[in-house]
N, C-alpha and C positions, 0 to 999 in steps of 0.2 A: 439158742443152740450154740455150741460151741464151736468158735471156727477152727479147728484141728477137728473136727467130726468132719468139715466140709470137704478135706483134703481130698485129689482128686487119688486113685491108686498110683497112677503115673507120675506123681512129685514124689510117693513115698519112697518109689523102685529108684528114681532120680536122684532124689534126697538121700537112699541111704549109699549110691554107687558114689557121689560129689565126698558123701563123708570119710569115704575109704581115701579116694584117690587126695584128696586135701590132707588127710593127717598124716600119709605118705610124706607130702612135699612139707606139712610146718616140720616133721621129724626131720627132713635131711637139710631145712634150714635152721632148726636148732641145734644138731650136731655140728653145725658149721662155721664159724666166727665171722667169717664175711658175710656169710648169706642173712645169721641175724642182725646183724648191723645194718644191709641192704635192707631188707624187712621193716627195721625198726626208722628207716629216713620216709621209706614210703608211707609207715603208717602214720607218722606223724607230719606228713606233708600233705595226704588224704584231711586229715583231721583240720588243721588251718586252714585247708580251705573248704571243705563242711563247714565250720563256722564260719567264714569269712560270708558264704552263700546265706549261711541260718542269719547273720547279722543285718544281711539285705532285707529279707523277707520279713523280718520280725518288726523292724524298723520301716518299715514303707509298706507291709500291708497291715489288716485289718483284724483283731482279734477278736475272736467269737464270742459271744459270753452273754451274761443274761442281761446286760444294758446294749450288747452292739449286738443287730441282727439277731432277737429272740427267739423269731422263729426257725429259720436253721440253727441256732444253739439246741432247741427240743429235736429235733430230728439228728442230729450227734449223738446229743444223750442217749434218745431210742435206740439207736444205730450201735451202741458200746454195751445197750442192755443186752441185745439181741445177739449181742457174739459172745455173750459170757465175758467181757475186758472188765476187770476193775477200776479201772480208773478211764475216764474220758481223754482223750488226746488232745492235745493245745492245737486248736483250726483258728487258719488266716485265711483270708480270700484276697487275694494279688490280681491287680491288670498285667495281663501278658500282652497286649500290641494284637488282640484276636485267637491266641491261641487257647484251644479246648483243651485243655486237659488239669489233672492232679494228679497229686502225690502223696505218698507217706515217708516220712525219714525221722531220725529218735537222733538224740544225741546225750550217749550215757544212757540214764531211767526215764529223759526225758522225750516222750512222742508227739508229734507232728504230723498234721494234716492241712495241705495245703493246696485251693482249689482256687483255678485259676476264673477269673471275674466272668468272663463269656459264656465259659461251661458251666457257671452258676445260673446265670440268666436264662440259658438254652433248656435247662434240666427243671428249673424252677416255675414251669407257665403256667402253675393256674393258683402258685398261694396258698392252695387249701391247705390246715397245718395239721389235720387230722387222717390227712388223704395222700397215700405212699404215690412219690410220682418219679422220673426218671433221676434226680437228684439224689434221692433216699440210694438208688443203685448206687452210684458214682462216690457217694459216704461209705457208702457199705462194702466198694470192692476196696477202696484206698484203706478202710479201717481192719479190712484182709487182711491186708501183707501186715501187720502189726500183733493183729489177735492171735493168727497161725505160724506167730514167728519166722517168718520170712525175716525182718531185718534183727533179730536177735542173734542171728549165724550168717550174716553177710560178712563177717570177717574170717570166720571160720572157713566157710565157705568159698572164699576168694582162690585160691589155687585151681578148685574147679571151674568156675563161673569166667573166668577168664580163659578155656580151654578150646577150641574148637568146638561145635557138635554137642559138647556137655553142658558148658554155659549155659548156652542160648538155651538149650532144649528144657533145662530146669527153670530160668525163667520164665518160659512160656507156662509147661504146666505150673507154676504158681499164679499163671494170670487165667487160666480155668476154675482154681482152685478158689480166685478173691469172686470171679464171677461168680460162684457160687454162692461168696457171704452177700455180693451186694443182692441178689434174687433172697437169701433170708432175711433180710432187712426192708424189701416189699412186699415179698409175698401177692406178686403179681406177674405172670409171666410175660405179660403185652408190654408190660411196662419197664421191666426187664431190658428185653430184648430191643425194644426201642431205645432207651440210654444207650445203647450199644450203634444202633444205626444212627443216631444223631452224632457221635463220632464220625462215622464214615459221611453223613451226607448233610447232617446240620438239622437243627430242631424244626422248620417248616417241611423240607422234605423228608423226615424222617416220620411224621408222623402220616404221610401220604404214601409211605412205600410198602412196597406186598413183598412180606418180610418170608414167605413161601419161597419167592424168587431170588431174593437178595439168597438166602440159606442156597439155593440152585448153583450161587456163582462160586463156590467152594468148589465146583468139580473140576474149577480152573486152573486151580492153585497147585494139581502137582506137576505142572507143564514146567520144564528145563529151568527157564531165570526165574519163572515166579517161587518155585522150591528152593533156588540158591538165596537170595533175600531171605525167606521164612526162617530157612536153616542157620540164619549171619543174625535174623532179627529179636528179641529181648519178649515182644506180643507175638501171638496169632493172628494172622489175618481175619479181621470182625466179620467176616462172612461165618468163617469156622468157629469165632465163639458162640457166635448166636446159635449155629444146627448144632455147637453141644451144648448150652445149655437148653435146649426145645427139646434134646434129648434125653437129656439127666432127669425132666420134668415130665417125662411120657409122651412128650408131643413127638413122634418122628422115630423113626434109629437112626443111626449117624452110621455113615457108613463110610468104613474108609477112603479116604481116597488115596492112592499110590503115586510117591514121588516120581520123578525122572528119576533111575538109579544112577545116570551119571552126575546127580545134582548133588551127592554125598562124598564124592570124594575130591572134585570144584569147586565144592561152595566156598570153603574155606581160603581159595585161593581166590576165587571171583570178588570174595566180599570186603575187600580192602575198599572198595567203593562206598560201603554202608561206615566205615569210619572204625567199626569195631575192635575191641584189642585182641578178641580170639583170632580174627586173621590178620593183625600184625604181628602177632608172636608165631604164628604157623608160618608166614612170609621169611619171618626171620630165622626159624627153624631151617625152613629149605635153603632157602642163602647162605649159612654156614654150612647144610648138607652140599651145594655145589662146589664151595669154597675147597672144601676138605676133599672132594672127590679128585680136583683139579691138582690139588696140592699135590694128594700122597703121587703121585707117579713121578713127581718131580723130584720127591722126595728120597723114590728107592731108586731114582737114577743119579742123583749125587752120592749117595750112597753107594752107590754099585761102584760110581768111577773112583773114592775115594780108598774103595777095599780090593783096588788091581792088585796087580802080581808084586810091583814096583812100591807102593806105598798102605802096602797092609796093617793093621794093627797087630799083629802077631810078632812080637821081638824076637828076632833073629841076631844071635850077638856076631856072627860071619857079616851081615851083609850090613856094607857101607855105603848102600843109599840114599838111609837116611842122614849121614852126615851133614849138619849147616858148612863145615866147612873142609878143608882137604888133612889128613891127616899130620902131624907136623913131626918134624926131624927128630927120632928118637923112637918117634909112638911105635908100637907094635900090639898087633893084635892078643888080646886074652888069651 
């Protein structure tokens, strides 16, 4: 299946609102000679250090292939057959000091899959190489964002994706949307859903929890601070991805659950805490809105006092007020 079939509707409506508002902003930064200039430092300072990062990783971790680690090399392969990709992605497996997680990143034609050592071992427990298990997910949602071209318009895309509210929010639905490839690439829902709770709780208790319940704790999440995070955050909270993907698959209906409505137009200001750039550009947005507000009154009162009666800008060839100096012996008026 093809992962642009997987798309959830909700990246598309997202995906095509980021498209407008983005070509908006590269049009009034290519009519502009500073802004492409500015443009063109960040994207090449983005770039050196992308590769500065690829050159870590490539260099100190592990390349997949049909002499290292065979058996996850066959489960990639499957994994690239299964989303329609022509070509297999270049996977490393890196120690992270404990941390679960992977990625996907390209640079140029060239794609990238890179799973960090723990969440190999966590997702990989029983070896069978014929047998879809919570790892096959984890290949499968990371070989997502690459099939459904998520990182093919991350540049594109950037004006949006850095915006308050729009960012985060298309992020998210792209992390429904790879949830969906990695479930086509098991074709198992327990097993699915579980890769997803071993995130939140780790591979021994992940396989002991009553995933009924876990789905339950989703009705939490539109309470005040826990909707300004969601709204600041890049994922869904794993409660929520699991009741939609149980949902997309018949198990359940997903049923909304409603934020704090004060959490939409806070979050943005709350979530300079989470580090993100859409609220330090919104921060910096209102600090030059205070800045300016303070300004002008100061402004039309200099003004006021400079346009008195005595020192107006209106040339009056009679009034000799403005004279720098006193009229000298001879002068006479025009």
């Amino acid at each position: 299946m093809l992962a642009r079939e997987l798309q959830t509707p909700r990246e598309r409506t997202l995906f095509a609102v980021a498209a407008v508002f983005s070509s908006i902003v590269w049009l009034a930064i290519l009519i502009s000679i500073a802004g492409l200039v500015f443009a063109l430092i960040l994207a090449l300072f983005a770039l050196f250090a992308h590769r500065r990062f690829m050159a870590h990783i490539i260099g100190n971790g592990v390349r997949v292939g049909p002499r290292q680690l065979p058996d996850l090399m066959r489960r990639i392969e499957g994994a690239a057959h299964k989303l329609g990709m022509d070509r297999v992605p270049e996977t490393y497996v890196l120690q992270a000091g404990g941390l679960r997680s992977a990625f996907a990143t390209k640079i140029f034609s060239r794609r990238f899959i890179i799973i960090y050592s723990d969440l190999l071992e966590a997702g990989d427990n029983d070896g069978a190489p014929d047998k879809p298990n919570e790892l096959d997910f984890t290949i499968g949602h990371e070989m997502g964002h690459l099939a459904a071209g998520h990182l093919a318009t991350r540049l594109f895309l950037l004006p949006a994706r850095i915006m308050p509210w729009l960012g985060p929010a298309y992020s998210r639905a792209c992390e429904y949307t790879c949830d969906r490839c990695g479930h086509a690439v098991t074709g198992d829902l327990a097993v699915s859903s579980r890769a997803l709770a071993i995130l939140a709780a780790g591979p021994r208790a992940a396989r002991r929890m009553d995933l009924d319940a876990y789905v339950d704790q989703r009705r939490d999440t539109g309470r005040f601070w826990m909707a300004v995070y969601e709204l600041n955050a890049s994922r869904p909270f794993l409660s929520k991805r699991v009741a939609a993907l149980r949902a997309w698959q018949g198990q359940g209906t997903l049923e909304r659950v409603a934020r704090n409505p004060l959490s939409y137009p806070l979050a943005p200001l709350f979530g300079f805490a989470s580090g993100g750039p859409q609220s330090a550009i919104l921060i910096l947005v209102v600090v030059a809105g205070i800045a300016a507000a303070l300004a002008v009154p100061r402004i039309k009162q200099l003004g006021a006092g400079l346009g008195g009666p005595s020192h107006g800008f209106r040339f009056d060839p009679n009034d000799r007020s403005l004279d720098p100096l006193p009229p000298l012996p001879g002068d006479r008026a025009p």
